[in-house]
Each structure stands twice: as structure tokens, then as C-alpha cells.
Steps between C-alpha positions, in 0.01 A plus 500: 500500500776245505469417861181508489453225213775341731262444799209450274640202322636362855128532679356351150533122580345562837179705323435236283481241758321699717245592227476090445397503852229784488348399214491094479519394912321810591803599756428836674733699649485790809841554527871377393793525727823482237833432599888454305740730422349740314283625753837618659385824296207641697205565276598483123506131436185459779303761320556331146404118650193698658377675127595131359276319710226778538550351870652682786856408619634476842867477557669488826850592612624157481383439107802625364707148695324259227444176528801374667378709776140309459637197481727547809113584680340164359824286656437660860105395456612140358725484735288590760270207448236663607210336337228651686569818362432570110787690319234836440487531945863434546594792250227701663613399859877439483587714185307805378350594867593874476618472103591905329273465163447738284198411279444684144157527269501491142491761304214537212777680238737244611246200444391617189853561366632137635181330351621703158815340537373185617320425194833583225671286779276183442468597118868452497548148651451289195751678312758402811379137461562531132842624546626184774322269253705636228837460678427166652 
């Protein structure tokens, strides 16, 4: 249960800003490919992101390199100057033409027992802003 609240609390940022997105610009998502180091452990944290989101999760072998690897990808397209090409058909070209992915699908006892946390996740939040306020 420890880990677990671990990886709960670390996906619960990205659910609420993805829930902002559902519900007040009408976003829809298929699919989302994760990457960073976490994914360096096949399944668990992928799993947990996928009950989070109620969204399936793809992650490929390179997710667990992170964003410096990402970053090193957008210099070669900057660098490339290529501006007849958009950045989505130079990954798809140049990048991820034969990628390893694994994709996972939520899980309804996982979704309902991250929207259960969800919820005394959000309940808690003023009581953090309470606590900064009262040291500052």
C-alpha cells in the first residue's frame, strides 16, 4: 500500500490536469505514449498511469531515457531545419519507424480505486495550502 500511494500521489498532478482538459476544453484522448524513468519498470507504473487516466498507455523501449533523450531528438529536427516537415512526420519518419511499444488498458478495479483516492487526494490540497501559508 505504500508504493502504491507512492505512484498514486506522483500520477496525481497529471490526473488533475488531464481531467481539466476532459471536462472544460473537451480534449479526447485514444491513446498516451508515456515516457521517463519510471517506465524503466515494465508494467507497474504504466498500469497505474493507465487506471489514473481511465486511458490506455503506450510505452516504448526508449521511455525509460527521459527527456534528455527527447530533447536530444528535438535538437537533430531543429537542427535539421527542415521546415517542410512538421515535428509529428519527422518522429514518425526519422524516429519511431519500427518503435517496440507495449500499450496497456485500464483496469475498472484499478479506476475505481484511483478515482477513490483521487477524490481524498483533492480533499486534501487546501489543508497543504494552509500549512505553506502558515510557515510563510
Amino acid at each position: 500500500n505504500f508504493i502504491q500511494a507512492q505512484l498514486y500521489a506522483a500520477f496525481a498532478p497529471h490526473k488533475i490536469g488531464m481531467d481539466i482538459l476532459k471536462k472544460e476544453e473537451g480534449i479526447k484522448t485514444d491513446v498516451l505514449i508515456a515516457q521517463g524513468g519510471l517506465f524503466k519498470t515494465p508494467v507497474i507504473g504504466q498500469q497505474v498511469l493507465a487506471n489514473a487516466l481511465n486511458t490506455p498507455i503506450t510505452v516504448m523501449s526508449t521511455a525509460g531515457e527521459g527527456g534528455a533523450w527527447g530533447m536530444s531528438v528535438l535538437a537533430v529536427y531543429a537542427k535539421s531545419g527542415n521546415g517542410k516537415q512538421s515535428l509529428e512526420d519527422f518522429l514518425d519518419q526519422n524516429v519511431f519507424t519500427h518503435p517496440e511499444s507495449m500499450t496497456l488498458s485500464p483496469e475498472p478495479e484499478g479506476v475505481s480505486g484511483y478515482e477513490a483516492f483521487i477524490k481524498r487526494y483533492e480533499a486534501g490540497l487546501p489543508v497543504e495550502s494552509m500549512a505553506v501559508k502558515s510557515i510563510f
